[in-house]
PyMOL CGO cylinders between C-alpha atoms (Angstrom):
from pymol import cmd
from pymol.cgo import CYLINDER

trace = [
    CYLINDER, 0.00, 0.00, 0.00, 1.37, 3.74, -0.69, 0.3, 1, 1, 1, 1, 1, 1,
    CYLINDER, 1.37, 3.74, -0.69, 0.32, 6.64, 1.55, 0.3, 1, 1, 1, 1, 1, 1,
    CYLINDER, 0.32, 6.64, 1.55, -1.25, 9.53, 0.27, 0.3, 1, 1, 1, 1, 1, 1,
    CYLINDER, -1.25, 9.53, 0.27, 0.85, 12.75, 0.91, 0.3, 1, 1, 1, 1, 1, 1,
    CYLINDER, 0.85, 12.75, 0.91, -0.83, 14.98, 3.52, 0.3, 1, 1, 1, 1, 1, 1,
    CYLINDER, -0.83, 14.98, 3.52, -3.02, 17.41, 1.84, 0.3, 1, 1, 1, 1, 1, 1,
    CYLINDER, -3.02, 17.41, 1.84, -2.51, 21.13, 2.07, 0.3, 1, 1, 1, 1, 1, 1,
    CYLINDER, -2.51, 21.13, 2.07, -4.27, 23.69, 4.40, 0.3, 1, 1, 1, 1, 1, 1,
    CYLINDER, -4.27, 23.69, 4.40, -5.97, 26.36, 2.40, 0.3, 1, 1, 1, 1, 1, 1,
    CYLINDER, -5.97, 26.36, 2.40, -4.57, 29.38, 3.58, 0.3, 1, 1, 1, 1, 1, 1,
    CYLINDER, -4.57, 29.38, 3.58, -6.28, 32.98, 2.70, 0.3, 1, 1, 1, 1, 1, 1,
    CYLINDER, -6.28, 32.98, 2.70, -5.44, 36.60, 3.22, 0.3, 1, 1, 1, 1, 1, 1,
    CYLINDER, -5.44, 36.60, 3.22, -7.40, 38.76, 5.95, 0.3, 1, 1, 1, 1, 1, 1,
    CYLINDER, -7.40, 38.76, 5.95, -9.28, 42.17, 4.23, 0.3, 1, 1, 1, 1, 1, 1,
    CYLINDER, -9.28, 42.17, 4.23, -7.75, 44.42, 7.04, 0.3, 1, 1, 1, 1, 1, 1,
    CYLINDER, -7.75, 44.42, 7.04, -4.48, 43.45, 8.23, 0.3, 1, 1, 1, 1, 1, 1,
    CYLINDER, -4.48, 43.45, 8.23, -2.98, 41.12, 5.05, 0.3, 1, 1, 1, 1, 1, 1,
    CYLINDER, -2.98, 41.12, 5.05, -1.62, 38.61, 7.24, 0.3, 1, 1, 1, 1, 1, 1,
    CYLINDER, -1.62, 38.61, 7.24, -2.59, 34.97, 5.48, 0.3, 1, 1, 1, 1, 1, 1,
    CYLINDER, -2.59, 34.97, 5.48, -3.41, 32.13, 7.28, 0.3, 1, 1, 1, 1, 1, 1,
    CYLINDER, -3.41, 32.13, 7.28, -6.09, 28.76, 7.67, 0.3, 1, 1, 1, 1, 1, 1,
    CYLINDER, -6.09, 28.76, 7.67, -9.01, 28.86, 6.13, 0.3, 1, 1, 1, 1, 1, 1,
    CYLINDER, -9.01, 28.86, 6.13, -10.75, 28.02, 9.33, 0.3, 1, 1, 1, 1, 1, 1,
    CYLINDER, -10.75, 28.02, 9.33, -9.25, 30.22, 11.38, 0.3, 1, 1, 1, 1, 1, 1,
    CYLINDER, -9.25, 30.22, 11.38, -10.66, 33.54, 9.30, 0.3, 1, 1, 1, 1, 1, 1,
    CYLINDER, -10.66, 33.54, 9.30, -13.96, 33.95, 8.91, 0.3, 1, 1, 1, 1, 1, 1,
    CYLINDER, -13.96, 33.95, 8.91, -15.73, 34.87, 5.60, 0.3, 1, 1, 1, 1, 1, 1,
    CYLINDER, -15.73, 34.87, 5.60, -18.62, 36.91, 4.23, 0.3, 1, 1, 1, 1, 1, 1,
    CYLINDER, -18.62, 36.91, 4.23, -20.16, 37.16, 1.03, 0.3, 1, 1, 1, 1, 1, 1,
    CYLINDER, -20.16, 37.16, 1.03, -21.91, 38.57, -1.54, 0.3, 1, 1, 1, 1, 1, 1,
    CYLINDER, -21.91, 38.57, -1.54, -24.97, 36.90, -2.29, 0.3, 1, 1, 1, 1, 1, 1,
    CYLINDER, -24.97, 36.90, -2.29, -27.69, 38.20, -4.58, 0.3, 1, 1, 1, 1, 1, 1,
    CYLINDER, -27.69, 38.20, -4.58, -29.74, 38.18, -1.11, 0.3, 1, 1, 1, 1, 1, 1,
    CYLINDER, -29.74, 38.18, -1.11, -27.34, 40.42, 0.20, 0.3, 1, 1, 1, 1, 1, 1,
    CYLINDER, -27.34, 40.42, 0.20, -24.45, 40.26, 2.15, 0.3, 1, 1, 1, 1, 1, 1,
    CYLINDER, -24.45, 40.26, 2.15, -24.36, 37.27, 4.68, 0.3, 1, 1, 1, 1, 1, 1,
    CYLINDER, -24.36, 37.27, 4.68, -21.40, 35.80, 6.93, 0.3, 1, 1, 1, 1, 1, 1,
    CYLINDER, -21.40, 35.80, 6.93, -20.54, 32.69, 6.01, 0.3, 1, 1, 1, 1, 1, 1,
    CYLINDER, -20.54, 32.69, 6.01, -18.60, 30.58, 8.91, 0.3, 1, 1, 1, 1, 1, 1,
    CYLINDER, -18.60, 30.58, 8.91, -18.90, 27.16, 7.24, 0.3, 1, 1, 1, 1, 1, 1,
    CYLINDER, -18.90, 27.16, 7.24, -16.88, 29.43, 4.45, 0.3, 1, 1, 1, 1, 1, 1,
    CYLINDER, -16.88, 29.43, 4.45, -18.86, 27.53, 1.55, 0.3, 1, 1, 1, 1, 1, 1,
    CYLINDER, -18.86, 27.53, 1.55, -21.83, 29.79, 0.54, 0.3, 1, 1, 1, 1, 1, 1,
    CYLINDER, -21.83, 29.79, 0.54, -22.31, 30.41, -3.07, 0.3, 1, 1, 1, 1, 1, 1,
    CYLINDER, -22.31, 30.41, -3.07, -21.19, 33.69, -3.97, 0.3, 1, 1, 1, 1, 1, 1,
    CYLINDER, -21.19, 33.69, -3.97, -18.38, 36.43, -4.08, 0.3, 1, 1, 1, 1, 1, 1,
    CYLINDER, -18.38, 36.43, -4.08, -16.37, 35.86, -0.67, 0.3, 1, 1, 1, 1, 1, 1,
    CYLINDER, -16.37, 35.86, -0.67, -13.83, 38.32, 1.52, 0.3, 1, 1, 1, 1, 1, 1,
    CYLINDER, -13.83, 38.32, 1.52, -12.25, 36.75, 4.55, 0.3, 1, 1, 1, 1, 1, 1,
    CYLINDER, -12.25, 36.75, 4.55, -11.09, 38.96, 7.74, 0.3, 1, 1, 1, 1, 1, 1,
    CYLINDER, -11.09, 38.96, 7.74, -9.81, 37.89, 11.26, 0.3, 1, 1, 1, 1, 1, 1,
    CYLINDER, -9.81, 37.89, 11.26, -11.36, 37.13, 14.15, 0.3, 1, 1, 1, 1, 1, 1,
    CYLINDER, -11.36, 37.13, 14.15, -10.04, 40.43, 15.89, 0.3, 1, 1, 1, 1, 1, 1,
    CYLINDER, -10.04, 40.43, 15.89, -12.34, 43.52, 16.36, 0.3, 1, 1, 1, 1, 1, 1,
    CYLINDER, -12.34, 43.52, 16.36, -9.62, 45.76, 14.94, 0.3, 1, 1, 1, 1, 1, 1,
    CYLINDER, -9.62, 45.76, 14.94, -9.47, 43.79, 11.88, 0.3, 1, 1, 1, 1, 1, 1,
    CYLINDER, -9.47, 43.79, 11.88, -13.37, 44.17, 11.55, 0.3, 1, 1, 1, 1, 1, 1,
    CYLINDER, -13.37, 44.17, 11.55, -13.31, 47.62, 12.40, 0.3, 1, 1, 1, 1, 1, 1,
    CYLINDER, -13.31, 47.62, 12.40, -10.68, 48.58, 9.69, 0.3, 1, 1, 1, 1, 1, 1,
    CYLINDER, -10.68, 48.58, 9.69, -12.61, 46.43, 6.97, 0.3, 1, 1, 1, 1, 1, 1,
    CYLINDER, -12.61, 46.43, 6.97, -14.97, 48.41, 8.03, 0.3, 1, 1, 1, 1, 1, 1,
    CYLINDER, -14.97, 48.41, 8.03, -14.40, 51.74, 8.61, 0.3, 1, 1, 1, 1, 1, 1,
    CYLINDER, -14.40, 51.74, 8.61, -11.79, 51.92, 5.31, 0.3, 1, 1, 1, 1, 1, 1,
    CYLINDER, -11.79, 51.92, 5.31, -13.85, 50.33, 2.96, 0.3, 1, 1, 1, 1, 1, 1,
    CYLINDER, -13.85, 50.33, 2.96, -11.87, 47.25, 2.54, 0.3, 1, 1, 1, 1, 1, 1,
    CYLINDER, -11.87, 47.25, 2.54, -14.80, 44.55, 2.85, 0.3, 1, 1, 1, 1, 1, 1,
    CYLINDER, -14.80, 44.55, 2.85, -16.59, 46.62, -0.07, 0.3, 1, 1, 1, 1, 1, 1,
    CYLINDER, -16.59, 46.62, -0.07, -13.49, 46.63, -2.24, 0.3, 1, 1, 1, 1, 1, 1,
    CYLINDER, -13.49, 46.63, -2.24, -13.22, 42.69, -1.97, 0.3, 1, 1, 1, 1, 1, 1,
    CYLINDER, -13.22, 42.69, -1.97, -16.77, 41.89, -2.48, 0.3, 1, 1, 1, 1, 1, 1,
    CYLINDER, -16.77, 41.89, -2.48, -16.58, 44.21, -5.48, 0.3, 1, 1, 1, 1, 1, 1,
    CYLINDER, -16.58, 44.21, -5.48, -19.78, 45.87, -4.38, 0.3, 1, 1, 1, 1, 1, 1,
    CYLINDER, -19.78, 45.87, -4.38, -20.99, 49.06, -1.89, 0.3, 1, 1, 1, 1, 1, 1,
    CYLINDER, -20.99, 49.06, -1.89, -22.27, 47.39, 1.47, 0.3, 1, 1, 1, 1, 1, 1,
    CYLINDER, -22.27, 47.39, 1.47, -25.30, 49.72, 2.89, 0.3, 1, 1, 1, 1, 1, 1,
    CYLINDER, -25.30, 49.72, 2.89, -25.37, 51.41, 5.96, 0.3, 1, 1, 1, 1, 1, 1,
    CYLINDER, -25.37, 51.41, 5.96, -27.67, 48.46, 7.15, 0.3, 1, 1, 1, 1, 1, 1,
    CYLINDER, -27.67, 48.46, 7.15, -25.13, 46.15, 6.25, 0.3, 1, 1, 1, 1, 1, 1,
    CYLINDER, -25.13, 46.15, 6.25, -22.18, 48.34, 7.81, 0.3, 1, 1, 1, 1, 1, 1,
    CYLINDER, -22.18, 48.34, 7.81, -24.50, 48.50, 10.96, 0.3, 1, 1, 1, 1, 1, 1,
    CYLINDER, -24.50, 48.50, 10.96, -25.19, 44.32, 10.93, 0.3, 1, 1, 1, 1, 1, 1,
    CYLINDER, -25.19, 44.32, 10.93, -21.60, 43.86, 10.53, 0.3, 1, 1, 1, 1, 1, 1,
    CYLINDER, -21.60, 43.86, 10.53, -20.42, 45.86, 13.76, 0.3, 1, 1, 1, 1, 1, 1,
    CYLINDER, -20.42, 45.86, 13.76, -23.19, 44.75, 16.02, 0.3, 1, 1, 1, 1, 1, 1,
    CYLINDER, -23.19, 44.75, 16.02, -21.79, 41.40, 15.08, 0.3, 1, 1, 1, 1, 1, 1,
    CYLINDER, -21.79, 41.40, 15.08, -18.27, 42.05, 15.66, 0.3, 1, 1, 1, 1, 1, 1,
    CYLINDER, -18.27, 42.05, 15.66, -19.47, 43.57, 19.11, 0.3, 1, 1, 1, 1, 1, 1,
    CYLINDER, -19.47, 43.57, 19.11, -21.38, 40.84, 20.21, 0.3, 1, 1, 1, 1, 1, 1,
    CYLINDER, -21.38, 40.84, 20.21, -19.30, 37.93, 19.30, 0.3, 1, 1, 1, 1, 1, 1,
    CYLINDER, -19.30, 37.93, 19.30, -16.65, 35.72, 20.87, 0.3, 1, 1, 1, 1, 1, 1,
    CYLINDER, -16.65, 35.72, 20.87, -13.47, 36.06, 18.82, 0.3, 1, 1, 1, 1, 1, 1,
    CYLINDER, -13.47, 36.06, 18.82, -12.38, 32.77, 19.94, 0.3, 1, 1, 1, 1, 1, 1,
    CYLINDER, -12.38, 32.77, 19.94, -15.13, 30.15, 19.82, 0.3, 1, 1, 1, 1, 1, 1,
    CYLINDER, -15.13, 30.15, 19.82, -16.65, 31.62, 16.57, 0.3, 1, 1, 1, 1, 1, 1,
]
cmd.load_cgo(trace, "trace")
């Protein structure tokens, strides 16, 4: 019997602060024709943007427009809004 080599960890690159890493350990929203949605599980249909878990990653995304740039699209005040009462009420570690 061979072994199978180990497979690789998909590794992508947070909005705010550039730094790469798991796939897992980011988490992702996207662009859906619904609107924009978070996306944990990471596979949603649809135009994704992946940030860290830390509030001042959010809040740059945020705040400088980075989110919008990735998703290609202009998130609403509603969406803005949604985004930071998430960021405020979540645990950045058990997410």
């Amino acid at each position: 019997m061979t072994s199978r080599p180990a497979r690789k960890t998909p590794l992508r690159t947070c909005v705010a602060c550039r730094t790469t890493g798991d796939k897992r350990e980011l988490l992702r929203v996207v662009r859906t024709p619904q609107g924009i949605e978070l996306d944990p599980g990471g596979r949603k249909a649809g135009r994704g943007a992946y940030v860290c878990r830390r509030p001042e990653c959010w809040l740059e995304a945020l705040k400088k427009n980075r989110l919008d740039a990735a998703l290609r699209t202009r998130l609403s005040q509603d969406d803005k809004l949604r985004l930071a009462e998430f960021v405020a009420g979540m645990d950045m570690v058990t997410v």
